[in-house]
PyMOL Python script that loads the backbone (N, CA, C, O; Angstrom):
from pymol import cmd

cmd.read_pdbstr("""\
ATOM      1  N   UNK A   1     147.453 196.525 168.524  1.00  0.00           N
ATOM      2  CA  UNK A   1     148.677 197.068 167.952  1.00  0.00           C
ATOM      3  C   UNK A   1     149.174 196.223 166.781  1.00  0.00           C
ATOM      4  O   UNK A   1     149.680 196.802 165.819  1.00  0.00           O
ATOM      5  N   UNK A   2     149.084 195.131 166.793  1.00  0.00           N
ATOM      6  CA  UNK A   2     149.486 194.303 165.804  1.00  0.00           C
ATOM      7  C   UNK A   2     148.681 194.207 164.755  1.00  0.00           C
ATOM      8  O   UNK A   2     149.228 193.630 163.816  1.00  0.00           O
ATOM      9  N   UNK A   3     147.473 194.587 164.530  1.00  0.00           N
ATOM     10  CA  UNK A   3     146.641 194.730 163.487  1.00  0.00           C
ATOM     11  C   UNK A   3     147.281 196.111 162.770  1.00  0.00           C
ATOM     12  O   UNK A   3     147.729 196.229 161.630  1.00  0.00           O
ATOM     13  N   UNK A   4     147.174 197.040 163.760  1.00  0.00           N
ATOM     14  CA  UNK A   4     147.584 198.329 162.936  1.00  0.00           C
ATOM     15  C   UNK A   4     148.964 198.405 162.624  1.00  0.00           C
ATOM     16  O   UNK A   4     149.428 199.016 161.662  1.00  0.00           O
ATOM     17  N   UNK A   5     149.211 198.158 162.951  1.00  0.00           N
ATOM     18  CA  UNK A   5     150.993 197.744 161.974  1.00  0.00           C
ATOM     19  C   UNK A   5     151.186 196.889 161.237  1.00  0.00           C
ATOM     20  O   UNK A   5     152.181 196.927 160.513  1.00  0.00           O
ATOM     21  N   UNK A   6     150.190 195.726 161.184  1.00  0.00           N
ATOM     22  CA  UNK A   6     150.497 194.844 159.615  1.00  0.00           C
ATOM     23  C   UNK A   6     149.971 195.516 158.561  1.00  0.00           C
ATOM     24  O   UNK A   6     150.427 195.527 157.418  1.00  0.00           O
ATOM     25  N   UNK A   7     148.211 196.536 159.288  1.00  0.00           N
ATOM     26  CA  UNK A   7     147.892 197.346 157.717  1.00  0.00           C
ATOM     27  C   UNK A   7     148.993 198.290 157.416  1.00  0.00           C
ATOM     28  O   UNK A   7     149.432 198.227 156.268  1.00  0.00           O
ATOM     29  N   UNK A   8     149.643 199.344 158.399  1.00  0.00           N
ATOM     30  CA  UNK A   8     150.471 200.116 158.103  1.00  0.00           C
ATOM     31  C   UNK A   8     151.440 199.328 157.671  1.00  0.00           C
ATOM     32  O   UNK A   8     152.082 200.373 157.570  1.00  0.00           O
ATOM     33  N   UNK A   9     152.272 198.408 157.271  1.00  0.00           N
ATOM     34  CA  UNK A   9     153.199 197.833 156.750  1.00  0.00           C
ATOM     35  C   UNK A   9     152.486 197.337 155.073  1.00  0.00           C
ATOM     36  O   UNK A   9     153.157 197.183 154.052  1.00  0.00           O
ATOM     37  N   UNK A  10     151.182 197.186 155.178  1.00  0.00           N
ATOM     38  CA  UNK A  10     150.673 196.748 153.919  1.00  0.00           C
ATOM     39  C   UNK A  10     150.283 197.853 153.028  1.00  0.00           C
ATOM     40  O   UNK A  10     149.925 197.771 151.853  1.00  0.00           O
ATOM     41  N   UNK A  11     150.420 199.003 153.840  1.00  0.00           N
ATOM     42  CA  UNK A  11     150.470 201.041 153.102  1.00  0.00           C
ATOM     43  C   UNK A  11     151.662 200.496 152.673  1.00  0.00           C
ATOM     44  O   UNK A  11     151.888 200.146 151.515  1.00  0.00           O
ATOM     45  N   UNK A  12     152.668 200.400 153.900  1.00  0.00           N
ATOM     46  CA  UNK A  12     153.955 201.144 153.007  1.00  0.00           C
ATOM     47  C   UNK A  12     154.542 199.775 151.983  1.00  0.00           C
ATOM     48  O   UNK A  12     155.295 199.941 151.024  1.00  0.00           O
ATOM     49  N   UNK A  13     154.299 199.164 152.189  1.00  0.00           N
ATOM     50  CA  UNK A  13     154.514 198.200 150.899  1.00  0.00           C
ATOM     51  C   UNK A  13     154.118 198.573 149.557  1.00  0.00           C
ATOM     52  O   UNK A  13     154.955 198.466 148.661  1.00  0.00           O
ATOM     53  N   UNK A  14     152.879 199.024 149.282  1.00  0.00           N
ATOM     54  CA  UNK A  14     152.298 199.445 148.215  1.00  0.00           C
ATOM     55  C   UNK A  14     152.415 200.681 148.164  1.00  0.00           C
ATOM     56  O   UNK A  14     151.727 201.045 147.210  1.00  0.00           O
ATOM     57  N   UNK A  15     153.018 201.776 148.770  1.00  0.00           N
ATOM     58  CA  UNK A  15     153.911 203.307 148.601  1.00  0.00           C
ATOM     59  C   UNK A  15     154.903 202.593 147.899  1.00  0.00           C
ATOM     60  O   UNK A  15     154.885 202.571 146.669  1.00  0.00           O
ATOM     61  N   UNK A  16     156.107 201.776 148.811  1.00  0.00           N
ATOM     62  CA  UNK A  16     157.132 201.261 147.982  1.00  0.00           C
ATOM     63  C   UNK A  16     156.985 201.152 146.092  1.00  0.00           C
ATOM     64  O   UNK A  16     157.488 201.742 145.135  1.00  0.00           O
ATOM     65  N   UNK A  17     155.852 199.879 146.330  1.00  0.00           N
ATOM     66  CA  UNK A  17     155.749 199.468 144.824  1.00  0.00           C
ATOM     67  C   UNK A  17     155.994 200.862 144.058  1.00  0.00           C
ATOM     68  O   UNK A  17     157.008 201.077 143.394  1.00  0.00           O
ATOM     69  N   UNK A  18     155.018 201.720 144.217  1.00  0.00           N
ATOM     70  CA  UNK A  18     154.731 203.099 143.559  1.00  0.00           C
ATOM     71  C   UNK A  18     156.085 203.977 143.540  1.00  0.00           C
ATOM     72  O   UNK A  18     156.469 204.751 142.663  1.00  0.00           O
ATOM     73  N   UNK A  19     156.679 203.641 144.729  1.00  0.00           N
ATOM     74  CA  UNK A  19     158.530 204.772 144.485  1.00  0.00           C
ATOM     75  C   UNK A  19     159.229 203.879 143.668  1.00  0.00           C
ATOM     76  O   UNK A  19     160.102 204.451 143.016  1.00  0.00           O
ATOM     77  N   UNK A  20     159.135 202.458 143.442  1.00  0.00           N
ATOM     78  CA  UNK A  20     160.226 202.353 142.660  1.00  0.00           C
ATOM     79  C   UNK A  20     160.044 202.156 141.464  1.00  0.00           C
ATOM     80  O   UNK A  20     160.727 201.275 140.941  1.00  0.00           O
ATOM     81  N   UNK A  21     158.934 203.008 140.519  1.00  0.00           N
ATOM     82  CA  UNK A  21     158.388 203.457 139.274  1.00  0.00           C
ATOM     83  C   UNK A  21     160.108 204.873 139.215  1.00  0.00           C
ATOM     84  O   UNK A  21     160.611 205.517 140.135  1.00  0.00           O
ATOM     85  N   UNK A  22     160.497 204.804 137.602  1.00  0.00           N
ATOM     86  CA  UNK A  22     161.819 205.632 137.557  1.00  0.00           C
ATOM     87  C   UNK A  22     160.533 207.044 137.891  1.00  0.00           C
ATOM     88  O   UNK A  22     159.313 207.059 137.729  1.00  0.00           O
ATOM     89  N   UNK A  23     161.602 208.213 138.462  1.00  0.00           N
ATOM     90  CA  UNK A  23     161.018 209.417 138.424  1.00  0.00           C
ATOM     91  C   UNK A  23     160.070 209.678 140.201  1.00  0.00           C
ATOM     92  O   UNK A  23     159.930 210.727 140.830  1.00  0.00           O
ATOM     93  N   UNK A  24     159.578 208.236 140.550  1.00  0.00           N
ATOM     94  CA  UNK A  24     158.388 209.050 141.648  1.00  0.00           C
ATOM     95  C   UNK A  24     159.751 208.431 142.336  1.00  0.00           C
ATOM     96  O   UNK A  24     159.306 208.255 143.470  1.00  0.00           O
ATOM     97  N   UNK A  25     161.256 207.941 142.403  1.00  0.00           N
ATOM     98  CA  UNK A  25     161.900 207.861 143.540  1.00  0.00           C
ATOM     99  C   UNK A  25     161.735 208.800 144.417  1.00  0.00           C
ATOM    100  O   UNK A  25     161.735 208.290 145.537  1.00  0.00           O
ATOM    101  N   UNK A  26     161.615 209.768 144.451  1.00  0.00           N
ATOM    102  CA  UNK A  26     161.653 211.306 145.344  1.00  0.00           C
ATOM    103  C   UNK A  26     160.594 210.905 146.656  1.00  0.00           C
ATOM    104  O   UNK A  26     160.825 211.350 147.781  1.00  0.00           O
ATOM    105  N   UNK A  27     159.566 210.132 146.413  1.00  0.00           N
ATOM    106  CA  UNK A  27     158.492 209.230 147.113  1.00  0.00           C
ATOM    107  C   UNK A  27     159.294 208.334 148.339  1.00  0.00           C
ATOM    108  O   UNK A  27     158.669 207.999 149.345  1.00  0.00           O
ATOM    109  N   UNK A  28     160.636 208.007 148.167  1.00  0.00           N
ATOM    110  CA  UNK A  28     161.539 207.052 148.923  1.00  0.00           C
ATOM    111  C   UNK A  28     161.222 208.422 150.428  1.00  0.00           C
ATOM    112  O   UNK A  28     160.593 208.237 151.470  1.00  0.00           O
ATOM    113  N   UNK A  29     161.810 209.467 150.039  1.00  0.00           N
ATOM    114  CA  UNK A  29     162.286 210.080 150.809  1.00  0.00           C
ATOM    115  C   UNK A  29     161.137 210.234 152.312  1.00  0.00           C
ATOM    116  O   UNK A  29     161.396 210.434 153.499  1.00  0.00           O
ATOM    117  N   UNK A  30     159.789 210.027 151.557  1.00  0.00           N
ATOM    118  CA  UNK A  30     158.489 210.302 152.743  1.00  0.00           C
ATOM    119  C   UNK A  30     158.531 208.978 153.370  1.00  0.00           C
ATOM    120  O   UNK A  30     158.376 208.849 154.584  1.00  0.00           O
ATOM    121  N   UNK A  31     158.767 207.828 152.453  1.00  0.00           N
ATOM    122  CA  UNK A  31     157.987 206.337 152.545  1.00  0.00           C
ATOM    123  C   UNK A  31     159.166 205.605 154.110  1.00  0.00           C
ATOM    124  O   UNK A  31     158.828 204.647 154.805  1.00  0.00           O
ATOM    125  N   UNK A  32     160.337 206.313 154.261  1.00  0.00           N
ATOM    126  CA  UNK A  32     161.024 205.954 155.473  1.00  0.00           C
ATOM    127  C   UNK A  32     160.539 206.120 156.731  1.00  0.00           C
ATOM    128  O   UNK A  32     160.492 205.307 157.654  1.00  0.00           O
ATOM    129  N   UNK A  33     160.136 207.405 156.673  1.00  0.00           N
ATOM    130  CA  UNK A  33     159.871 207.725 157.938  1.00  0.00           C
ATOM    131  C   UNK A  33     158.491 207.327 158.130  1.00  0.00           C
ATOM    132  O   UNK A  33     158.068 207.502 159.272  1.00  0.00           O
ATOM    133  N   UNK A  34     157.643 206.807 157.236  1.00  0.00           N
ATOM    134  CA  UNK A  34     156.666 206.516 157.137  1.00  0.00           C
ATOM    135  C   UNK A  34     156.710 204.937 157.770  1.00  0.00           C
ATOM    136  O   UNK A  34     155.738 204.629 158.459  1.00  0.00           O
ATOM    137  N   UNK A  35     157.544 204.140 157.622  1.00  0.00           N
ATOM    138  CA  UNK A  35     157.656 202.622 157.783  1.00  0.00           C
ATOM    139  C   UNK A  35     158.371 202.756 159.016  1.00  0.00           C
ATOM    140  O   UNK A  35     158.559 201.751 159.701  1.00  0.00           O
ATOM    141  N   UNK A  36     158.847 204.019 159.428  1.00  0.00           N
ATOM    142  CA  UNK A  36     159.725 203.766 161.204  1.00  0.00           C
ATOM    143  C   UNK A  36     158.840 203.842 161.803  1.00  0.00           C
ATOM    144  O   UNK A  36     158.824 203.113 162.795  1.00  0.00           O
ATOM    145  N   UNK A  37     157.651 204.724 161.565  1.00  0.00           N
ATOM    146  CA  UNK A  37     156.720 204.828 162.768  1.00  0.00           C
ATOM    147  C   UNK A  37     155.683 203.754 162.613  1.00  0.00           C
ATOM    148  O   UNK A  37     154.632 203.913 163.234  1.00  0.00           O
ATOM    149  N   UNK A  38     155.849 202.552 161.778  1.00  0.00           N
ATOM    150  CA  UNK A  38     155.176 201.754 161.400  1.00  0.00           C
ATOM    151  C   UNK A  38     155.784 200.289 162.248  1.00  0.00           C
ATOM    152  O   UNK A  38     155.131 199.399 162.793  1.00  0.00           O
ATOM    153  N   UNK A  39     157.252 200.444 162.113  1.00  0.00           N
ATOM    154  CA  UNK A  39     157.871 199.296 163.080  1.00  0.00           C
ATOM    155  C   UNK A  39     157.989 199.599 164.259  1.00  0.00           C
ATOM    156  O   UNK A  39     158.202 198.650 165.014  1.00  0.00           O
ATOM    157  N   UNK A  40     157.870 201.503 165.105  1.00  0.00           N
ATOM    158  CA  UNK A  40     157.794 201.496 165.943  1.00  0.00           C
ATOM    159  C   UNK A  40     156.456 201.045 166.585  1.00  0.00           C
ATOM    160  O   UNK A  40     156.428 200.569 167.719  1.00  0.00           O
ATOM    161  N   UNK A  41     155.488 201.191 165.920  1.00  0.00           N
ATOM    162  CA  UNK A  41     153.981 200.774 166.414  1.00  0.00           C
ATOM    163  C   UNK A  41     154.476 198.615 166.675  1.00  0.00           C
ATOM    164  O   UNK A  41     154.149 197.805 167.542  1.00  0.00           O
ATOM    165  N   UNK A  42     155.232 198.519 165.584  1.00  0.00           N
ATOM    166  CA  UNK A  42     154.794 196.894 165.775  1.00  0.00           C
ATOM    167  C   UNK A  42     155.999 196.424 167.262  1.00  0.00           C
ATOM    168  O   UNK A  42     155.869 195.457 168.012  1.00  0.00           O
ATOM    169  N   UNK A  43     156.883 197.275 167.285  1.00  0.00           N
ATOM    170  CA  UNK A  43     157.627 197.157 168.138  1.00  0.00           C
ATOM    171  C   UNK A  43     157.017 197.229 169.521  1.00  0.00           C
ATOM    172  O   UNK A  43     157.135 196.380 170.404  1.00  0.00           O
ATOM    173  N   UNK A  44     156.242 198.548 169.588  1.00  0.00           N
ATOM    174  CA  UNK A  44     155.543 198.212 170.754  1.00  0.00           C
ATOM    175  C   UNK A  44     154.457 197.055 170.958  1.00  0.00           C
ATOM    176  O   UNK A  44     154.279 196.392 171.980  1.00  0.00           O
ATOM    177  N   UNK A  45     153.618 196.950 169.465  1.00  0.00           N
ATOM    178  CA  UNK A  45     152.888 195.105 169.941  1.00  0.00           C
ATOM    179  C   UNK A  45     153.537 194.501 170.457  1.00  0.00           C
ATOM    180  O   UNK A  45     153.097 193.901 171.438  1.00  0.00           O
ATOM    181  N   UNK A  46     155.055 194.325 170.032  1.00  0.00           N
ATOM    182  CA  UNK A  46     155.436 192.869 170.285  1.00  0.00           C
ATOM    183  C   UNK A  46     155.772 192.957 171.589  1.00  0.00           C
ATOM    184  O   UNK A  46     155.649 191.882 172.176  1.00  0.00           O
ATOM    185  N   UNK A  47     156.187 193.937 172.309  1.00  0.00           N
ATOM    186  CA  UNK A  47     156.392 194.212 173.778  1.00  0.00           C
ATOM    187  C   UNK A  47     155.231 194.474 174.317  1.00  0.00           C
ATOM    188  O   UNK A  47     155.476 194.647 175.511  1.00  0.00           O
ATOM    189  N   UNK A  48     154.194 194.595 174.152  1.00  0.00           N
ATOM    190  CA  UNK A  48     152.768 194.995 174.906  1.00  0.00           C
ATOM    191  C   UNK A  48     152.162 193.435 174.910  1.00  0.00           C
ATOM    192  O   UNK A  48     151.827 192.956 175.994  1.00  0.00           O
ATOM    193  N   UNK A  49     152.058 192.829 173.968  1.00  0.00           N
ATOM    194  CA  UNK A  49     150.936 191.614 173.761  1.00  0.00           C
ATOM    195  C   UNK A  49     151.567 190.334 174.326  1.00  0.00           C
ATOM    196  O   UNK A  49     152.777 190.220 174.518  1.00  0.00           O
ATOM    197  N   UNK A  50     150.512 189.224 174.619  1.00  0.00           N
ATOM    198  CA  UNK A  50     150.880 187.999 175.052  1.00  0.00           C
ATOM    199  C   UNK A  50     151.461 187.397 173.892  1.00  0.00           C
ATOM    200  O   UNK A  50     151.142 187.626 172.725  1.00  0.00           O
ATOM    201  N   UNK A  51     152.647 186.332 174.452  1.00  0.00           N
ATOM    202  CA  UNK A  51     153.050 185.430 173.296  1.00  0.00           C
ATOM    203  C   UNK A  51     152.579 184.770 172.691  1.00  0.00           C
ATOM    204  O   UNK A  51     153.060 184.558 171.578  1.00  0.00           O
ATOM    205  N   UNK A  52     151.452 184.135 173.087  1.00  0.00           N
ATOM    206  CA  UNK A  52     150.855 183.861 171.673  1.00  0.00           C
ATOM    207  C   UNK A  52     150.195 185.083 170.697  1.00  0.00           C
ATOM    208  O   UNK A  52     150.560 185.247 169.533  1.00  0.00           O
ATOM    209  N   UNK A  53     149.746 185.444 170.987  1.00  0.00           N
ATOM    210  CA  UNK A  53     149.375 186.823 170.277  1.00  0.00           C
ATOM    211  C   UNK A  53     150.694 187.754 169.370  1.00  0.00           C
ATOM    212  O   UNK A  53     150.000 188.623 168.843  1.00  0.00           O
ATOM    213  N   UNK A  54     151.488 187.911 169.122  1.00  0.00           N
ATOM    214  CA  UNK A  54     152.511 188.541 168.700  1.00  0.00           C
ATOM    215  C   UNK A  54     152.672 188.759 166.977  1.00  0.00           C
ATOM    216  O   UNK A  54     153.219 189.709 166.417  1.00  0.00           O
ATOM    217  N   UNK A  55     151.984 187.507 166.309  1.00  0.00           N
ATOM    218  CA  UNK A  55     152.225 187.182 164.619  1.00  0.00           C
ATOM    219  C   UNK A  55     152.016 188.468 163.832  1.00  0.00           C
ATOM    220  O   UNK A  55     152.813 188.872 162.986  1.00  0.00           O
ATOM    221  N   UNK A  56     150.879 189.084 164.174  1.00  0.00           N
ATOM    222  CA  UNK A  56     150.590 190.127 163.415  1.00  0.00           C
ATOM    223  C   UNK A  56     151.678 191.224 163.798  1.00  0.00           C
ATOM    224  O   UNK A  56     152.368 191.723 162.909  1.00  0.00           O
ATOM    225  N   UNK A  57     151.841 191.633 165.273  1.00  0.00           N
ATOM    226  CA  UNK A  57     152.869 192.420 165.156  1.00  0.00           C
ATOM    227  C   UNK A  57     154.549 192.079 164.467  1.00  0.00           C
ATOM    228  O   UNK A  57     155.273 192.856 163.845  1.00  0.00           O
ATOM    229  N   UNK A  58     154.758 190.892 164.785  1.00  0.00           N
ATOM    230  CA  UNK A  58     156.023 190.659 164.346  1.00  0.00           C
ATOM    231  C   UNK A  58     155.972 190.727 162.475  1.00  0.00           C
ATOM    232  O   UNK A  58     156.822 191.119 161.675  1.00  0.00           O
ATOM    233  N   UNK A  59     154.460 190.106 162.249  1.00  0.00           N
ATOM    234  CA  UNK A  59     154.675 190.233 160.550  1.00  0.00           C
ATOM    235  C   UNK A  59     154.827 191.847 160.280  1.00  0.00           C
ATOM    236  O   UNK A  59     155.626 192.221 159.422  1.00  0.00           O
ATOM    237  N   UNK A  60     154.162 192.661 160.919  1.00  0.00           N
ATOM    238  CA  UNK A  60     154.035 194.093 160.520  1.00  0.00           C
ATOM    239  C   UNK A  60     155.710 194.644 161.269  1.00  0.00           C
ATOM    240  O   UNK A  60     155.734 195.863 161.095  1.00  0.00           O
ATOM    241  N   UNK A  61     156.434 194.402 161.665  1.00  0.00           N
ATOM    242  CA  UNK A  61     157.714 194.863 162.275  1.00  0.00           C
ATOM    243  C   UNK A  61     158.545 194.369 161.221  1.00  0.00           C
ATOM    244  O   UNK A  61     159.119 195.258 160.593  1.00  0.00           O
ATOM    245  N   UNK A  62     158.861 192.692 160.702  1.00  0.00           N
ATOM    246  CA  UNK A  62     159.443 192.648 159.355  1.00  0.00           C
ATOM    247  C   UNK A  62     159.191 193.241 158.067  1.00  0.00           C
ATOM    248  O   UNK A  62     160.051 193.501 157.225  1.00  0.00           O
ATOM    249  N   UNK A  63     157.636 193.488 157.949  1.00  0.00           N
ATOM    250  CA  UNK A  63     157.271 194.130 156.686  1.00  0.00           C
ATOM    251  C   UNK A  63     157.447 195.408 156.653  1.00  0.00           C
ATOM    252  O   UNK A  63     157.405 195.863 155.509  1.00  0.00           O
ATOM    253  N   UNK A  64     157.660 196.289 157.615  1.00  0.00           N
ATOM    254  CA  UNK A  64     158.492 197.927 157.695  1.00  0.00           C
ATOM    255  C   UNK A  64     159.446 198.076 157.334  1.00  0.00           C
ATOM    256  O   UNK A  64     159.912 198.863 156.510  1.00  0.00           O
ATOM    257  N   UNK A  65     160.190 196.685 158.419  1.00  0.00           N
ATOM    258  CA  UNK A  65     161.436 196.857 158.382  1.00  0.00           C
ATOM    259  C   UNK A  65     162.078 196.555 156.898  1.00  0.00           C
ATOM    260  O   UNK A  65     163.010 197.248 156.489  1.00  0.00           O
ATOM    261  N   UNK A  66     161.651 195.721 156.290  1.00  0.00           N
ATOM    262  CA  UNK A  66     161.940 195.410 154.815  1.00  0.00           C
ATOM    263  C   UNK A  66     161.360 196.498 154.035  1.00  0.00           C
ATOM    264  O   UNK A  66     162.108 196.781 153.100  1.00  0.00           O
ATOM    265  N   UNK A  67     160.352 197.179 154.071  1.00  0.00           N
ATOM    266  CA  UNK A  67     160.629 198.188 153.190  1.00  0.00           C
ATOM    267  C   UNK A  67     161.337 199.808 153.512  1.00  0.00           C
ATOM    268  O   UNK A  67     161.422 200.795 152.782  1.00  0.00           O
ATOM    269  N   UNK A  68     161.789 199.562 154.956  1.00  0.00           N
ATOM    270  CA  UNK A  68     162.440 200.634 154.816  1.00  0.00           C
ATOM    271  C   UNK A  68     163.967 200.241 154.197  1.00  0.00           C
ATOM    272  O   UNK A  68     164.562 201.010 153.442  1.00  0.00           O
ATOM    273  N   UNK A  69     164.470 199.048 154.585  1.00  0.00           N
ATOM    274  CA  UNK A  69     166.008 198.350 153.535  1.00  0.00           C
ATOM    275  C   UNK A  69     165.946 198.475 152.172  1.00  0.00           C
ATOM    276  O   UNK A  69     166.964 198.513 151.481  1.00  0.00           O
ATOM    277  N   UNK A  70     164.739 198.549 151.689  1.00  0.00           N
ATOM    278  CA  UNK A  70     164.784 198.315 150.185  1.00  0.00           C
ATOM    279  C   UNK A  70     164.563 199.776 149.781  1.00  0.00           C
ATOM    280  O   UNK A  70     164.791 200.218 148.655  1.00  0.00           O
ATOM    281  N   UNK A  71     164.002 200.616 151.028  1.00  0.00           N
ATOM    282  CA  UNK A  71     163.695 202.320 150.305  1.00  0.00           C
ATOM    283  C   UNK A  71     164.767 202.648 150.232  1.00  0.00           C
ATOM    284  O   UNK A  71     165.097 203.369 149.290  1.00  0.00           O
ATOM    285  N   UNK A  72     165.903 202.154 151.401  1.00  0.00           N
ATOM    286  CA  UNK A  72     167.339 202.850 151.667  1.00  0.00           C
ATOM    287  C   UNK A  72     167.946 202.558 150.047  1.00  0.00           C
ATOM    288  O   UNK A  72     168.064 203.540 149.314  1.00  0.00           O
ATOM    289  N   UNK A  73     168.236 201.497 149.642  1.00  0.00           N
ATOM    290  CA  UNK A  73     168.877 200.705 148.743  1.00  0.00           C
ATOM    291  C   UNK A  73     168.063 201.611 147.629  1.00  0.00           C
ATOM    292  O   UNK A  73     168.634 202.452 146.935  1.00  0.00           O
ATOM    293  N   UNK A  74     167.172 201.429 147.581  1.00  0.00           N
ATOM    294  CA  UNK A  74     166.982 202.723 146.280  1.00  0.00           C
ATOM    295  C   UNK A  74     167.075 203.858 145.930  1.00  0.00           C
ATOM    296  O   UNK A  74     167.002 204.357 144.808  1.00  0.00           O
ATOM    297  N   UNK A  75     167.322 204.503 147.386  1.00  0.00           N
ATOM    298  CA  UNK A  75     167.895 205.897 147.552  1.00  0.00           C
ATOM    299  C   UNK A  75     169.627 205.612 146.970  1.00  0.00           C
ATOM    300  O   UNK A  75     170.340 206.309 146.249  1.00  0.00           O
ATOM    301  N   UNK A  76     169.882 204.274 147.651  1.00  0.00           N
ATOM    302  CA  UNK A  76     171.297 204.690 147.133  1.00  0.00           C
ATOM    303  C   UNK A  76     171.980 204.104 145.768  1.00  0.00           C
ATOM    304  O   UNK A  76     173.109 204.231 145.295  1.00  0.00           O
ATOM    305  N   UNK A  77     171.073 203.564 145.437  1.00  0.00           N
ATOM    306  CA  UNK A  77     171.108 203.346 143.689  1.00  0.00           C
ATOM    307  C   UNK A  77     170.771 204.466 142.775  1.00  0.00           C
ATOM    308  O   UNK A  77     171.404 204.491 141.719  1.00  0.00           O
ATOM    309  N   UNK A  78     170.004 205.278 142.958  1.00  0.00           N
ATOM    310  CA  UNK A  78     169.416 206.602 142.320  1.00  0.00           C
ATOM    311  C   UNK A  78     170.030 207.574 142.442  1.00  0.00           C
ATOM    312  O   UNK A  78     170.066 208.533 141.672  1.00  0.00           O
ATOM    313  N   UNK A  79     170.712 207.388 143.665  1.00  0.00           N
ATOM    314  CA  UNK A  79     171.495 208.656 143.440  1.00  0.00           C
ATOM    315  C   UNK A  79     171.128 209.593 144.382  1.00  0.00           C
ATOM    316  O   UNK A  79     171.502 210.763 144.304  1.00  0.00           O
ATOM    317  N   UNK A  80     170.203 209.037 145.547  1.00  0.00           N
ATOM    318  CA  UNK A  80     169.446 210.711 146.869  1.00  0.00           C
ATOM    319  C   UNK A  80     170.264 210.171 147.681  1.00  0.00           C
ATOM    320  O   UNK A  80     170.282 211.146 148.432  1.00  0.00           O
ATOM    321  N   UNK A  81     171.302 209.096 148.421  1.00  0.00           N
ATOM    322  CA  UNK A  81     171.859 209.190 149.371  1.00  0.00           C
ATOM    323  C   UNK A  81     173.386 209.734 148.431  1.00  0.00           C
ATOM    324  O   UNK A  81     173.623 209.452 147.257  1.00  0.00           O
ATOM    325  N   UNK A  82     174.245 210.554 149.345  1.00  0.00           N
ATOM    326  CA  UNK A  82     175.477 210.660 149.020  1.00  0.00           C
ATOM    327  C   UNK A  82     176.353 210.021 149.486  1.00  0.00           C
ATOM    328  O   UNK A  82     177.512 210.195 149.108  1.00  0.00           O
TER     329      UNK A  82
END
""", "prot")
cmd.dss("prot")
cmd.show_as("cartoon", "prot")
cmd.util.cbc("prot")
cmd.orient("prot")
């Protein structure tokens, strides 16, 4: 689990890069729900795996979670949240 949520966090990182080009913002709107089911995967590593084992999930649970804060924040700089 923790493997597949640091790559899925290393997708939506590089979706990010690509939405916050002016014009592909509209890209924010997929790239959220895209990074929840990405921290929900790391969420469950970090509750499934032994403690030592956890790094990859916890890196892939911050790296969602940070780009779904920064998709929000560009939605609401642009102008798609009201």
């Amino acid at each position: 689990m923790g493997l597949i949520s640091l790559l899925w966090g290393i997708a939506a990182m590089l979706w990010m890069i690509v939405a916050l080009i002016p014009l592909v913002g509209w890209a924010n709107w997929f790239l959220i729900p895209f990074a929840a089911v990405g921290a929900i995967i790391a969420a469950i590593g970090v509750l499934f795996t032994s403690s030592g084992k956890r790094g990859r999930a916890k890196t892939g649970l911050v790296l969602n979670g940070l780009v779904i804060l920064i998709a929000l924040v560009r939605l609401t700089l642009g102008g798609g949240i009201l």
